[in-house]
C-alpha positions in Angstrom: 37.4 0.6 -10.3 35.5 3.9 -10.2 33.5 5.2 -13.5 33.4 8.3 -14.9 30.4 9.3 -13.0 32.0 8.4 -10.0 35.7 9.8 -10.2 34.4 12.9 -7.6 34.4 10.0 -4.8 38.4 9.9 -4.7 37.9 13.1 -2.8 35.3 12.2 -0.5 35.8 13.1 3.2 34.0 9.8 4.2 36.5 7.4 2.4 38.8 7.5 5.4 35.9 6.8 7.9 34.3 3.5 8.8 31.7 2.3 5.7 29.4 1.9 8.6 29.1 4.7 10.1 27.1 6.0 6.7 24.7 3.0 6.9 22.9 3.9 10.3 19.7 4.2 11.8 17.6 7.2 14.2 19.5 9.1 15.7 23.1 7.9 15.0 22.0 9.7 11.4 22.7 12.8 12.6 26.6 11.6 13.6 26.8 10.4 10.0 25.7 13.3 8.3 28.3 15.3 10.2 30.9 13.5 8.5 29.7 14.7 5.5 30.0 18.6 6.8 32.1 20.7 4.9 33.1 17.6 2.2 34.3 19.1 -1.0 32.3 16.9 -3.3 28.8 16.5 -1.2 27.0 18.1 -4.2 28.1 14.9 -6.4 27.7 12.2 -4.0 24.1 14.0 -3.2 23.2 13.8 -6.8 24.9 10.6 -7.2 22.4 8.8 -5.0 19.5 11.0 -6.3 20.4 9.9 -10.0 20.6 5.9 -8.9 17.8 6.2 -6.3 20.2 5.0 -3.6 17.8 3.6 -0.6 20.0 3.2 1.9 22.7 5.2 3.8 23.7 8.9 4.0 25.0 10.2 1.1 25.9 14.1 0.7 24.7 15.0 3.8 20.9 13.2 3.0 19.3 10.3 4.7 17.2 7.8 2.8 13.7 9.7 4.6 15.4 12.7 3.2 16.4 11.9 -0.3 13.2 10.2 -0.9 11.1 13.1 -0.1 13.2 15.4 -2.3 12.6 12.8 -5.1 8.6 13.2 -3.7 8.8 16.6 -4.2 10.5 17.3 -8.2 9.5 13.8 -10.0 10.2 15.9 -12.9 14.3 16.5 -12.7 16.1 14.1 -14.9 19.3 14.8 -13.8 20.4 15.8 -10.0 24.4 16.6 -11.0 23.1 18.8 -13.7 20.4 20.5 -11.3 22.6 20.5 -8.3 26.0 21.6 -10.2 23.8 24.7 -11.6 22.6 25.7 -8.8 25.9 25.2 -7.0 27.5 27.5 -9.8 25.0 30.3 -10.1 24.9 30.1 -5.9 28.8 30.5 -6.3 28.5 33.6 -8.7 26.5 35.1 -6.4 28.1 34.6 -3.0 30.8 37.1 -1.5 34.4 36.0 -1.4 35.3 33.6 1.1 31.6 32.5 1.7 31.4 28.8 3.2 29.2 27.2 0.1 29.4 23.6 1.7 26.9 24.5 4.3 23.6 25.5 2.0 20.7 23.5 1.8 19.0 21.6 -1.1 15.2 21.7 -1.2 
């Protein structure tokens, strides 16, 4: 059963691909974080594994190396979803019509 905080994965592009295709090492990461590309709910998984220090696996787009130097970077943020769904509204507000949000960068 999915929690609250976890509803957003019944959307999630990578629930129809292979679980272990997300677990991967080198250079197959790249190939994994494609499947992420253009997934409508990339912000929450991103901040879902950011919030629950997830070690392992891509999640929205991030590799382990990845997430853990973002965490390196602002010890200070409490919450990821609420940082990430901020930015992801203000950046929304402020992009034209018909702008392709799932592409911008974190960091």
């Amino acid at each position: 059963m999915v929690g609250d905080d976890q509803a957003w994965s019944e959307g999630a592009v990578c629930r129809v691909a292979d679980p272990d295709a997300l677990f991967v090492e080198g250079a197959a990461q790249n190939q994994a974080k494609a499947i992420c590309t253009g997934c409508p709910v990339r912000t929450e998984c991103l901040a879902y594994a950011l919030d629950h220090r997830i070690e392992h696996g891509i999640w929205g787009g991030m590799s382990e190396r990845e997430r853990r130097s973002l965490l390196r970077r602002r010890p200070l943020v409490r919450s990821w979803r609420g940082l990430l769904e901020s930015a992801r509204s203000e950046h929304e507000q402020l992009a034209g019509p018909g702008e392709d949000l799932s592409t911008t960068a974190v960091g």
